[in-house]
N, C-alpha and C positions, 0 to 999 in steps of 0.2 A: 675886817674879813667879810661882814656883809655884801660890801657892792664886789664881793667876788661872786658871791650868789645871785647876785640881782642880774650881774654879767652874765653868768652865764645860761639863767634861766631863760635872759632874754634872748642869747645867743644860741640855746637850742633850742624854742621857739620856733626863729627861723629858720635854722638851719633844716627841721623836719617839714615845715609846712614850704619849704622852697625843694624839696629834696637838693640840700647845697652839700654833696658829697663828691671831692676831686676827682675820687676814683673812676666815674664813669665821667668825671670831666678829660681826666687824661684820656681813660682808654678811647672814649670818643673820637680825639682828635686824629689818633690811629685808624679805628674800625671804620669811622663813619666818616671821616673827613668834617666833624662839625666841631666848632672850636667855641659854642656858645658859652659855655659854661668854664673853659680858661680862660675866656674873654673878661668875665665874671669875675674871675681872681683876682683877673690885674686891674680893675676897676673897685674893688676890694685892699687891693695894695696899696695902689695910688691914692684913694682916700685918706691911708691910713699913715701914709709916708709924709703926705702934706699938712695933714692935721698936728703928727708928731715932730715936723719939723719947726712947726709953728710953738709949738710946746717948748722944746729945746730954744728956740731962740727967745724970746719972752723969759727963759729962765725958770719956767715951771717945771721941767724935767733936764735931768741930767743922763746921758749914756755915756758910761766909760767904755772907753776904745779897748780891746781884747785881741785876743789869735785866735786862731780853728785850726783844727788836719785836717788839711787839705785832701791826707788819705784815706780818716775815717769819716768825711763827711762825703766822699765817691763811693766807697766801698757800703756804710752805713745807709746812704740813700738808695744805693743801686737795689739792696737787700730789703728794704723797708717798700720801695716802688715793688717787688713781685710778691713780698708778703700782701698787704692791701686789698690786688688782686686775688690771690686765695683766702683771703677774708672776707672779701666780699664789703671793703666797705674801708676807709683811712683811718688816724686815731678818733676822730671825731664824729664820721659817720658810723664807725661801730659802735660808740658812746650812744647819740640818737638813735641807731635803728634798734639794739638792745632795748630804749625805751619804748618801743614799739611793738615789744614782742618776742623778735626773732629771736629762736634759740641757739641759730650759731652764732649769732651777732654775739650771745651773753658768751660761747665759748671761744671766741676768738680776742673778746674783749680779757677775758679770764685770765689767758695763755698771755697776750700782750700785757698786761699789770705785772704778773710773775715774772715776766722774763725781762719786764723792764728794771723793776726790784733787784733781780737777781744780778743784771750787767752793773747799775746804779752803786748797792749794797750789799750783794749777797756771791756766791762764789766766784761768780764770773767777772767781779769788780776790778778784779788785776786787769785780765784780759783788758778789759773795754779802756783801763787807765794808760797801757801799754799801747795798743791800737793810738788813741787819742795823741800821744805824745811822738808820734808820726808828723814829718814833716808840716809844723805847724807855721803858720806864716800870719801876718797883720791882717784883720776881718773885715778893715772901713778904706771901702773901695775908692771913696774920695780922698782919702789919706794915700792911698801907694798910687792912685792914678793923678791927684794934682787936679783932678776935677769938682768943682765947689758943689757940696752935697744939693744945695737948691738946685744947681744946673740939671745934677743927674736926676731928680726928683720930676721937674719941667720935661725934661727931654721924654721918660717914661709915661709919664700924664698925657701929654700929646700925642705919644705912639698908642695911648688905649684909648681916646677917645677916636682917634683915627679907625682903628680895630673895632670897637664898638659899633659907631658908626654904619661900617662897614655891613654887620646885623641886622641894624636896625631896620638898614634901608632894603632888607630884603622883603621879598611879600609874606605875608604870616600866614602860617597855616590855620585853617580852622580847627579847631579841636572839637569834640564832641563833648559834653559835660553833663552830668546830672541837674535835675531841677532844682533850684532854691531853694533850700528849707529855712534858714534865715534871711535877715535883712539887714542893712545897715553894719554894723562893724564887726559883726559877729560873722554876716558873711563873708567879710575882705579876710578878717582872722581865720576861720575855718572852712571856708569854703572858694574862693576866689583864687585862682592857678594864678600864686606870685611868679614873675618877671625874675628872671634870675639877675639882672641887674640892676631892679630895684634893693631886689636880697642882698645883693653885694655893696651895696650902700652901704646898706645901715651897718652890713657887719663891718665895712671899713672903718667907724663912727664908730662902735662899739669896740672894737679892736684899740683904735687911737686912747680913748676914754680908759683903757683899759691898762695902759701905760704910767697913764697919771695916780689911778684909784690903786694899781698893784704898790707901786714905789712910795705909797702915804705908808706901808705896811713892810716896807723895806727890803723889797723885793723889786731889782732895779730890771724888770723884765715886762715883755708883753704878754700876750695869750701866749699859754704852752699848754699840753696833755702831757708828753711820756711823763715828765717828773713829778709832777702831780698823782698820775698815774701807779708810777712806783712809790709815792708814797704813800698812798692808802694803805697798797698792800703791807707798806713796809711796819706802819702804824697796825695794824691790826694785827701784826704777829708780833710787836715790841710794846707795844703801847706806849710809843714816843710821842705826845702830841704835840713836842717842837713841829714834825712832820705835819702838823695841820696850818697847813700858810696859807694864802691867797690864794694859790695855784687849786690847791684841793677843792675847797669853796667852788671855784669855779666848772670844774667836771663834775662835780655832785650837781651845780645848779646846771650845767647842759643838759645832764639825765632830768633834773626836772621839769623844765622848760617844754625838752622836745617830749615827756612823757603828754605834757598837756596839750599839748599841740595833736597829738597820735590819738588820746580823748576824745578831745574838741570836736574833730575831723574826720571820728569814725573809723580811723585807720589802725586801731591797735589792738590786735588780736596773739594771741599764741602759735606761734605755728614753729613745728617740729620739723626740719628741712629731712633727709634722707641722710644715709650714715655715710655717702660717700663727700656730698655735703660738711658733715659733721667733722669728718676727718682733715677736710679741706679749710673750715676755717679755722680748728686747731694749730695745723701747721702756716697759719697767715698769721695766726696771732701769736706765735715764736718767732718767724721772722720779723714782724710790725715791731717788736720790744727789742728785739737783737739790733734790726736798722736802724731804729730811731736812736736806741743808747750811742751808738758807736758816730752817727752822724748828727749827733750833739741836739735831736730835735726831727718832728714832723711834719706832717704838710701843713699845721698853722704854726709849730714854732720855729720852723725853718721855712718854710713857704711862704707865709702870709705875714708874721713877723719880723721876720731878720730881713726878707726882704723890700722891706717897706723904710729900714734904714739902712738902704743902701750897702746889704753885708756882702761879702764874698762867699760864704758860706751859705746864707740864705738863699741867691742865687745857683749858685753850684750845686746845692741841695736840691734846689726842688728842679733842675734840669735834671739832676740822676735818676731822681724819683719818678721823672715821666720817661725816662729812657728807660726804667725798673720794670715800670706798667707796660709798655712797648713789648718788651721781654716777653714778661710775661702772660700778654693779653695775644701775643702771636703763639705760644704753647697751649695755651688754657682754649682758646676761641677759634682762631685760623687755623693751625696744624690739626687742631680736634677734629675741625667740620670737614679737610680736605680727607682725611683716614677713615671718616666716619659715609662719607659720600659713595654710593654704588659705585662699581665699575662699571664702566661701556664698553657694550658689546655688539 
């Protein structure tokens, strides 16, 4: 259970000192037309697909082949992509910014625990069983497509270095930054603006590692939040501590990680948003627990995970999830500014 802690400390580490949160990586791609930080993912991905394929064949890890719904993993992502946006942050970025301070972060993160628990374990377990048992089909895309998992793994490697690339080779902006206060690796750690594709390295590495270290504990999965998530809560109203697996270890050690990382860096302060705020990541963090139950998984255990072995569902997920943020970054952002703009006269 340890090297779930050690994962995930290291894990939200980075993820706060790179601010590595999807959610302004999707909407970006919308608002801004900038794709740096999806670019990021799938260099994130592909790390993580090639490392684990390498695992699997070597015989160090095993992945049994499964099915998904097809309909709760559209309907559950669609709903998880515009909760996020009203939370202000994915399951992971609310995990770290929470360590940070913010006070919606802790009530969005709250609303998402409970209502993960609740779909998972608690009233609403029929529901989300019945949902799930929706037009379920085979998950391993190489299996129903006939294409050899290394192929599709090369093919997507290629297409993100290409992508990348394509970033790199733009001119860089200058950024303005504060003066030095350390030196040496104390400044790379808390002071030096990480490369969002350096970040996405190491969590691809971390990610892959995290396949092998979870399944020593018999837990045949990668990184995930919702279930983790609802177990905590589930455990502190039962006090099952079957419910303390790997997965928990591991978002306790994100909160730690990115706690010290928010330290370190001077970034962690309390701050109390406004009630309209308040009300706003409420209602993100019942959607984030409702979409994630129902689409079997979040932006890292259906984004970053499943998609990195080639699932159907990991893909189909985290397309819905950026069509969710589309949704709902054109209500929350564009429609707001056009109604909120003077008229001409």
């Amino acid at each position: 259970m340890i090297t779930g802690l050690i994962i995930g400390t290291l894990l939200g580490f980075i993820l706060q000192r790179a601010r590595f949160c999807m959610t302004g990586g999707f909407r970006d791609v919308y608002l801004t037309k900038n794709n740096t930080m999806l670019y990021a993912f799938f260099i994130a991905i592909a790390i993580q697909g090639i490392l684990v394929l390498g695992f699997v064949e070597t015989g160090a890890l095993t992945i049994k082949a499964s099915t998904f719904s097809l309909f709760g993993t559209i309907i559950g992502s669609l709903v998880f992509g515009i909760g996020i946006i009203l939370a202000g942050g994915c399951a992971t970025g609310t995990w770290y910014r929470a360590a940070e301070g913010l006070i919606g972060s802790w009530v969005a993160l709250a609303f998402y625990m409970i209502l993960a628990a609740t779909m998972k374990y608690g009233a609403l377990s029929g529901f989300s069983q019945e949902v799930s048992s929706i037009a379920r089909y085979p998950d391993s895309i190489a299996q129903t497509t006939g294409i050899p998992q290394w192929l599709l793994i090369i093919i997507f490697t290629v297409l993100t270095i290409y992508l990348a690339r394509k970033i790199l080779k733009k001119p860089k902006l200058k950024v303005a930054s504060l003066p030095a206060k350390h030196q040496g690796i104390l400044h790379i750690l808390f002071e030096k603006r990480w490369h969002p594709f350096v970040a996405a390295a190491i969590i691809g590495i971390l990610a892959a590692i995290a396949w092998i270290a979870s399944s020593q504990t018999g837990r045949n999965s990668g990184l995930g939040i919702t279930t983790p998530s609802a177990n905590i809560v589930t455990f502190l109203i039962t006090g099952n501590s079957d419910l303390l697996d790997w997965g928990v270890f591991l978002v306790l050690g994100i909160f730690i990680g990115s706690y010290i990382a928010a330290k370190g860096s001077r970034e962690f302060k309390w701050r109390l948003p406004s009630s309209a705020t308040l009300l706003s990541s409420m209602i993100g963090g019942i959607l984030m627990g409702i979409g994630a139950s129902l689409a079997g998984g979040c932006t890292i255990g259906n984004g970053l995970t499943k998609t990195a072995i080639m699932s159907w569902q990991g893909w189909i997920s985290l397309t819905f999830t950026i069509f969710g943020v589309w949704i709902a970054a054109y209500f929350v952002y564009v429609r707001k500014r056009k109604t909120t703009q003077p008229a001409l006269t």
